[in-house]
Structure formats: C-alpha cells, structure tokens
C-alpha positions as CSV (number, residue, x, y, z in Angstrom):
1,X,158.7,140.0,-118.3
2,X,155.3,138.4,-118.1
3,X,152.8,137.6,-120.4
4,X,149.6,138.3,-119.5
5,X,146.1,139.1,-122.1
6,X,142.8,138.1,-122.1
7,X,140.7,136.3,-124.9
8,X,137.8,136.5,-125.5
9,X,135.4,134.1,-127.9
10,X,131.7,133.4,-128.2
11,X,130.6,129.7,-127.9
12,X,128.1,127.8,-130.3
13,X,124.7,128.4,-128.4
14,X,124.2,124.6,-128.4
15,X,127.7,123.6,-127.2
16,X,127.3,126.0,-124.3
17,X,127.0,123.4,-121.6
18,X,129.6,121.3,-122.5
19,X,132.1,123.9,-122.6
20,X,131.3,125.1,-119.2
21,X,131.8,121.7,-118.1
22,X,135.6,121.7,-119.4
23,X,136.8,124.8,-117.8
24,X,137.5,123.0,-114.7
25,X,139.9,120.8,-115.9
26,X,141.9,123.3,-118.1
27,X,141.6,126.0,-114.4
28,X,143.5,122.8,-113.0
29,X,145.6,121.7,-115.5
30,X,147.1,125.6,-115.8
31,X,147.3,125.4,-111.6
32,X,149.9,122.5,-111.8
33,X,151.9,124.5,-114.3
34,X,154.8,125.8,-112.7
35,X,155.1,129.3,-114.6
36,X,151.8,129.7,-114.8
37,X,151.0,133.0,-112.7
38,X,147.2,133.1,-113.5
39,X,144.8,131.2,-115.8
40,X,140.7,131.8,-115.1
41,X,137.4,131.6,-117.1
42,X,135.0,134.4,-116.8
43,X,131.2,134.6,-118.5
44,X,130.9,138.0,-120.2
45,X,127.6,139.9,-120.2
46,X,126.2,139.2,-124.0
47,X,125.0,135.4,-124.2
48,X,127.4,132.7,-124.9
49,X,130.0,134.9,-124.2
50,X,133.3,134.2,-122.5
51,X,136.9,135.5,-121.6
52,X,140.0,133.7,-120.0
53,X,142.7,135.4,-118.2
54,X,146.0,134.0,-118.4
55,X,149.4,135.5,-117.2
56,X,152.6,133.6,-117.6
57,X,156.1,134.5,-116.5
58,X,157.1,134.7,-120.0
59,X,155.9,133.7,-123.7
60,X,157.9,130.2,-123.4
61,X,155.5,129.4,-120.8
62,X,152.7,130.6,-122.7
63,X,154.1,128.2,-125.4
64,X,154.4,125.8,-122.9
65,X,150.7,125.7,-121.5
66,X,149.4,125.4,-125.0
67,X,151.4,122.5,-125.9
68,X,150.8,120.7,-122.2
69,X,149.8,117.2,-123.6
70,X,147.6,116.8,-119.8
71,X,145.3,119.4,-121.7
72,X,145.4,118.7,-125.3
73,X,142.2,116.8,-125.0
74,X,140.2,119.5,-123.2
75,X,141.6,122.3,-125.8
76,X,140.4,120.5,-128.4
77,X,137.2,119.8,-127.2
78,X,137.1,123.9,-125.9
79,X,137.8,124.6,-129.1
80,X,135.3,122.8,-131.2
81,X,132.7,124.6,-128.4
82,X,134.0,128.2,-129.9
83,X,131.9,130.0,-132.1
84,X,134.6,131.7,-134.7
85,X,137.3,132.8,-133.3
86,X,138.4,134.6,-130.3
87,X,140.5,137.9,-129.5
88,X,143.3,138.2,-127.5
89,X,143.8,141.8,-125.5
90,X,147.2,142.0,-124.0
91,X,147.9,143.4,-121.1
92,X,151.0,145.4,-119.7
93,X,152.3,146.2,-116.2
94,X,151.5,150.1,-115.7
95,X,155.2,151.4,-114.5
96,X,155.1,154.4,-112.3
C-alpha cells in the first residue's frame, strides 16, 4: 500500500533563499528513485511557509529516499533552513 503525506515546516526568514535554491535537486534526486511515486515542494500562503508532497509505494521506500546518500547533502542543508520543526499529514486512498 502506498505511503503518501505531506509536511509542512516554516523556514528561518533569513535562510529563505537558499532553501528555495535546494528544492531542485532533492525534486530530482526523488525523480530517479524508482519507488518513488511523487515527491514536490509547494510555498504555502503565510510567509516562509512550505509543504512537500511525497507518495512512495511503500514505507521501505520512504526509508529508502531518506537514507539516499545522492541527497544527504541537500537534506542537511534543507534542514538547517527549517525553522522548528515540521508536520507530517498523512494521507489515505478514499476506497469507494
């Protein structure tokens, strides 16, 4: 069954810029992961907010994306940008 949530987090007013400038990298990294269904940055409404969607075919491959070394830099990095912490919502498939 997949995983899918999104998270949300506010970023240090000052560190806004440079964390915009990562999310390329991590959108492409997550594109060459093979069960990675979905993985996209969104800016929220209230300032120096921000939410990423991310849906996986399964929690290994959630496990899996966070531990890919080709990102490890940019998380870090994306990490040090956040403001606290952040809130993941998940999300599950509506079955008729």
């Amino acid at each position: 069954m997949p995983t899918t949530f999104l998270s949300r987090f506010k970023i240090k007013p000052e560190k806004d810029a440079e964390f915009v400038s990562l999310i390329g990298a991590m959108e492409d990294n997550a594109s060459r992961e093979p069960d990675t269904l979905q993985y996209k940055f969104y800016r929220l409404a209230e300032p120096h907010a921000y939410a990423v969607y991310e849906s996986f075919t399964n929690e290994a491959a959630d496990t899996a994306h966070q531990q890919n070394p080709e990102s490890a830099d940019v998380i870090a990095k994306m990490i040090d940008c956040i403001d606290g912490t952040y809130h993941r919502e998940y999300l599950y498939d509506v079955k008729s």
